[in-house]
C-alpha positions in Angstrom: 0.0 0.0 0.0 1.5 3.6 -1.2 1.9 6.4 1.0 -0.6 8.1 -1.2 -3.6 5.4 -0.6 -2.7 4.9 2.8 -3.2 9.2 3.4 -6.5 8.7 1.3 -7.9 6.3 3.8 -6.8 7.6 6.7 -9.1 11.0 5.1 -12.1 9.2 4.7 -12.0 7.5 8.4 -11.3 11.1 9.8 -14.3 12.3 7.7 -16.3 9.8 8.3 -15.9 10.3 12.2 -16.3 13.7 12.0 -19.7 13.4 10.6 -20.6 10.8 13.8 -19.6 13.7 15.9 -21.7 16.5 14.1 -25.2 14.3 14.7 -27.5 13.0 17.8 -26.3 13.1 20.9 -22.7 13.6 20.0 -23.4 17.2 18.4 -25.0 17.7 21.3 -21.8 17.2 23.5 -19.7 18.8 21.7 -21.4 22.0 21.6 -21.7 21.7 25.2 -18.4 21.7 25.5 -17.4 24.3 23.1 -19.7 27.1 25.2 -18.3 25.7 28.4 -14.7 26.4 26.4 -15.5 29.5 25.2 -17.0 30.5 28.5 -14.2 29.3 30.4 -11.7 31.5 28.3 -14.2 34.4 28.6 -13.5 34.1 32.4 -9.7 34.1 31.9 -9.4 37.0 29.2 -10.6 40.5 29.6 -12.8 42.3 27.1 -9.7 44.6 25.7 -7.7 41.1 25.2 -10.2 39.8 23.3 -11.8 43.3 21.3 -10.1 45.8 19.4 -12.8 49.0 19.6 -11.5 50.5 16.5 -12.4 47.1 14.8 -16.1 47.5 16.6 -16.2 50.8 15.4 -15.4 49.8 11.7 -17.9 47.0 11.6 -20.5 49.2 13.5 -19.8 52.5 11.1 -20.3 49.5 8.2 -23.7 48.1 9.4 -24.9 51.9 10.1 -23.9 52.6 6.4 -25.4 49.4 5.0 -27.9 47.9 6.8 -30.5 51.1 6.4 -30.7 50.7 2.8 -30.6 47.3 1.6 -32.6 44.9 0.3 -33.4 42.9 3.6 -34.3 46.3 5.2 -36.6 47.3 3.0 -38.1 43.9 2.7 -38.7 43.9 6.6 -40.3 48.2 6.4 -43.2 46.5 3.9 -43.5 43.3 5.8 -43.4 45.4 9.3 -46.1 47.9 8.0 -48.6 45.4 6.8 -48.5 43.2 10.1 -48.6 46.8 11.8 -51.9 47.0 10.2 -52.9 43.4 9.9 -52.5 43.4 14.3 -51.8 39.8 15.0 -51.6 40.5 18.3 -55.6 40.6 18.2 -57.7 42.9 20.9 -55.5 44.4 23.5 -55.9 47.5 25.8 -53.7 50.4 26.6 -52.8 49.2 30.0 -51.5 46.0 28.4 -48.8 48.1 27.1 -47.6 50.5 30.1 -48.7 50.6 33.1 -50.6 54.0 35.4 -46.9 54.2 37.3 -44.6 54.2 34.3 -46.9 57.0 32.7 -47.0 58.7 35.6 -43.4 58.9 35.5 -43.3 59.4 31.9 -45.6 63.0 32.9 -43.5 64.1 35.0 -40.2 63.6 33.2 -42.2 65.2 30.4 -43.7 68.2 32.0 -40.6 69.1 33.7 -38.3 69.4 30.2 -41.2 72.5 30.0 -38.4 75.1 29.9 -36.3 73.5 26.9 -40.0 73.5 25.2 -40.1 77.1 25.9 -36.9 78.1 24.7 -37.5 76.5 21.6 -41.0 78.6 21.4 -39.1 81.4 21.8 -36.7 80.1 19.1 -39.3 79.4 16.9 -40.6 83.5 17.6 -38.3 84.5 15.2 -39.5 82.6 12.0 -42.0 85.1 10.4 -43.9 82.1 8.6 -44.7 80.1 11.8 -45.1 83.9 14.0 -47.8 84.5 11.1 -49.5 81.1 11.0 -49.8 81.7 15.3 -51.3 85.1 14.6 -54.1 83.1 12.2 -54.4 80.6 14.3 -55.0 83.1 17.6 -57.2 84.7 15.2 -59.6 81.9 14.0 -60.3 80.7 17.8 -61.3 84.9 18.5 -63.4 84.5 15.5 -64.9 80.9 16.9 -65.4 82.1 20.1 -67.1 85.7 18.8 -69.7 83.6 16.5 -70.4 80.7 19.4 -71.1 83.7 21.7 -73.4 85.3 19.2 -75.3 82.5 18.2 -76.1 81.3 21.9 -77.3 85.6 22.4 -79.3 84.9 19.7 -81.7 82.7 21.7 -82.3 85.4 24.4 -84.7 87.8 23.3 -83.2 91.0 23.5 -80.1 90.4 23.6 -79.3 88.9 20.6 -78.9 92.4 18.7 -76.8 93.6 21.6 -74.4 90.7 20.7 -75.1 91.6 16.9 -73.8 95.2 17.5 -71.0 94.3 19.9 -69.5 91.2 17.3 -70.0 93.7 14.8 -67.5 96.0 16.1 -65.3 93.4 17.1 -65.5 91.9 13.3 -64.5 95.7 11.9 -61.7 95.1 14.2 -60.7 91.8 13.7 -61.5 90.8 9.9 -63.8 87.9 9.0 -60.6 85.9 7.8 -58.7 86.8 10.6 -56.2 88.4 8.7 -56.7 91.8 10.1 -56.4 90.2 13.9 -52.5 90.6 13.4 -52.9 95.0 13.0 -54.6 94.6 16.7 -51.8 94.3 18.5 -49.1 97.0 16.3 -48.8 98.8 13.9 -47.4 96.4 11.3 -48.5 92.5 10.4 -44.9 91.3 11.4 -45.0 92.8 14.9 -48.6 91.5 15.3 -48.1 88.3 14.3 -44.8 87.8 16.6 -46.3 89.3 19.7 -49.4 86.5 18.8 -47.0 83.9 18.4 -45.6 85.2 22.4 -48.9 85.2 23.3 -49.3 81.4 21.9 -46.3 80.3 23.6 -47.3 82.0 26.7 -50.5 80.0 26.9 -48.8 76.6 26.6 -46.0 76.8 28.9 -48.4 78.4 31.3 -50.8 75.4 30.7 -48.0 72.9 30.8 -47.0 74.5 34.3 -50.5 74.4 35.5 -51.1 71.6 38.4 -54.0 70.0 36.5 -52.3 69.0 33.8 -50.5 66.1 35.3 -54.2 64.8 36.8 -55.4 65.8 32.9 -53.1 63.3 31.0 -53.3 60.7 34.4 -57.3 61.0 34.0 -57.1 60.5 29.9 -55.0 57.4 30.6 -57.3 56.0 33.1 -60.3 56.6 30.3 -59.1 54.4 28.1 -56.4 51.9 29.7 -58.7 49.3 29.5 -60.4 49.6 26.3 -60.0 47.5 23.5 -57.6 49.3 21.3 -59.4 49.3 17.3 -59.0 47.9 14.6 -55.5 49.0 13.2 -56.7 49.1 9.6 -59.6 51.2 10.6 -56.8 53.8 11.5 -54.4 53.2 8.6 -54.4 51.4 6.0 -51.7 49.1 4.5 -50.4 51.4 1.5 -50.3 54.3 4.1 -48.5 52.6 6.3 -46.1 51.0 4.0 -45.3 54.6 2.1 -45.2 55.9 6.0 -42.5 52.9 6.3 -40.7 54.1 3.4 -40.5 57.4 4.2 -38.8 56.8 8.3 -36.2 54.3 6.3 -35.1 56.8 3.9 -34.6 59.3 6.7 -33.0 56.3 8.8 -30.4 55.6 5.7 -29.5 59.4 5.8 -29.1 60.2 9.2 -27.3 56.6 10.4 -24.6 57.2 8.0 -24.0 61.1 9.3 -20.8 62.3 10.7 -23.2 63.3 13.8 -24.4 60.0 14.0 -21.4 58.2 13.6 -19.4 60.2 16.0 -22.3 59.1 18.6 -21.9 55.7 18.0 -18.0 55.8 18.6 -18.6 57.7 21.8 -20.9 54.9 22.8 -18.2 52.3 22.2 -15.5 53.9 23.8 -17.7 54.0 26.8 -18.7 50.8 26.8 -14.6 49.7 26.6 -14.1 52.3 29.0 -16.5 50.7 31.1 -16.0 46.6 30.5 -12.1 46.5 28.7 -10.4 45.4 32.2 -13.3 43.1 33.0 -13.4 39.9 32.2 -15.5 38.5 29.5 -17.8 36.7 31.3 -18.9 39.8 33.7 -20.6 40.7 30.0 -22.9 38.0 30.2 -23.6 38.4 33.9 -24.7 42.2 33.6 -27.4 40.9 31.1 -28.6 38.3 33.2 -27.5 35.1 30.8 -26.2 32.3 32.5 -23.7 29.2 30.8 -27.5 26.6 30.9 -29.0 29.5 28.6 -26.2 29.3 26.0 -26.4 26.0 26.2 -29.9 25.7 26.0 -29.9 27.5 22.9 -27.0 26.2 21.4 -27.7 23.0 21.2 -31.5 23.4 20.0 -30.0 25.5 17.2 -26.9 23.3 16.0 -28.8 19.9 14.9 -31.4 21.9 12.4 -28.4 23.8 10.8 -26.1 20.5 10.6 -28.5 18.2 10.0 -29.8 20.2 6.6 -26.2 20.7 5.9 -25.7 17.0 5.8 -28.7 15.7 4.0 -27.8 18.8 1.4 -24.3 16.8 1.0 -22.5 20.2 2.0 -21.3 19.4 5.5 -18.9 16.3 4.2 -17.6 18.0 1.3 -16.9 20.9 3.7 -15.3 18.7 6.3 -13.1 16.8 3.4 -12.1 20.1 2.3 -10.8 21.5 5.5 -8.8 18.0 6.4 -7.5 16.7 2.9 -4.5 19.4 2.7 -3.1 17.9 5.8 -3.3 13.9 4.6 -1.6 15.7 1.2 1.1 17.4 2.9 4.7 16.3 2.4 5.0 16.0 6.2 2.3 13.8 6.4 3.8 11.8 3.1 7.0 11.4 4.6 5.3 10.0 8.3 3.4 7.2 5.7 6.5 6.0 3.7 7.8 4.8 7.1 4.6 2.8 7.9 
């Protein structure tokens, strides 16, 4: 027997023992005792031995660039928007979803970032468009008011063309389309319609700062935290949704790939290897409460599916004849045979 059909045999046994070890109950051990390896060497190296961050960086920069806009994501938008709408999740209610205490919390961590929304009222002042659409708007609910008031005077005798006279004036004043509201308070449109958009602002923040409106948004939650939420498709339907879909992605594909983005994402790692990079490995599965019988669990429910439909495929032995067959070729491996 050659050196050359004696390496060749030798291939196939290894092969074929292989195999027996990637099926039943011996795939079974063996990934045991690969997560009990890998664990035991995650207890023994620290995070920094074992992670570069600029290589997490570089593979989180490419996923950020990538991920948003391809094919798999916007498979997942369409598919997401029409279960969205579909609800499989059936009837549900409101408290199902968060509970009185978290949205009492949520209020108040709300209601006290009140001064940022303010400043960015105040901000917003300065934009003649939005100062002028204020002024109309402040203009419309003078007008509303005005007509509600003079169609309930109506109904009292005698006083109905008291009202008529005094809504009159008031109209001469105002404008029926509101557009002459913005004169009341100066002497040109621009300085009318900013001091209505202070007024505006002034009327919110003072609303957010009143007392009831924490027992408001508490008392709208308890209304309807236990009705059955509706039908979703009576609220949207499925091509609104989907184009609703589309539109968030292409927004998500722009803004995960910008420098401000980006540079966010790099602070967050070198916070987390500030935090973990002298720890060891292990502590990282600790702090999110996964133990070695998890990964295990998991594991090896996984690993028989995958190997078994590589097997029956015919893949998994050409891959496992591949990956030994330069060694039996080797010269080293020639030489050991001639000797036999």
């Amino acid at each position: 027997m050659t050196a050359t059909s004696l390496a060749q045999q030798l291939l196939d046994a290894q092969v074929r023992w292989t195999l027996e070890q990637l099926r039943g109950e011996e795939l079974t051990a063996l990934v045991t005792d690969l997560v009990d390896d890998v664990l035991g060497t995650g207890e023994t190296c620290t995070v920094a031995q074992l992670l570069d961050p600029a290589d997490i960086k570089s593979l989180a920069r490419l996923a950020l660039t990538r991920v948003p806009a391809s094919t798999i994501a916007s498979t997942m938008v369409q598919s997401g928007a029409q279960i969205l709408v579909e609800n499989p999740a059936g009837e549900y209610t409101l408290s199902e979803l968060i509970d009185r205490q978290n949205v009492e919390r949520l209020t108040d961590e709300l209601l006290a970032l009140t001064p940022i929304l303010e400043r960015g009222l105040d901000e917003l002042t300065s934009s003649p468009i939005v100062a002028s659409l204020a002024s109309r708007f402040v203009g419309r609910i003078v007008n509303d008011v005005l007509a509600g008031n003079r169609a309930v005077a109506e109904k009292i005798p005698g006083v109905g063309s008291l009202m008529s006279l005094g809504t009159s004036v008031a109209g001469k004043a105002i404008g029926k389309t509101g557009e002459q509201f913005e004169q009341l308070f100066g002497e040109t449109a621009a300085k009318g319609a900013e001091f209505a958009m202070s007024r505006l602002n002034k009327i919110i923040i003072t609303t957010l700062n009143d007392p009831q409106t924490r027992s408001a948004v508490l008392e709208v939650f308890d209304r309807y935290a236990d009705r059955p939420a509706g039908r979703h498709d009576r609220m949207v339907t499925a091509p609104d949704a989907i184009r609703l879909g589309g539109v968030v992605q292409d927004i998500s594909i722009v803004a995960a790939a910008s420098p401000p983005v980006l540079a966010l994402i790099d602070a967050f790692i070198d916070a987390f290897f500030a935090t973990y990079a002298g720890h060891p490995a292990s502590v990282l599965l600790e702090d999110i409460a996964l133990d070695r019988d998890d990964l295990v669990g998991y594991a090896t429910s996984m690993a028989p599916r995958l190997f078994a439909a590589a097997a029956d495929s015919g893949e998994l032995e050409q891959i496992v004849r591949r990956r030994l067959a330069p060694f039996y070729d080797s010269p080293a491996v020639a030489e050991i045979l001639a000797h036999v």
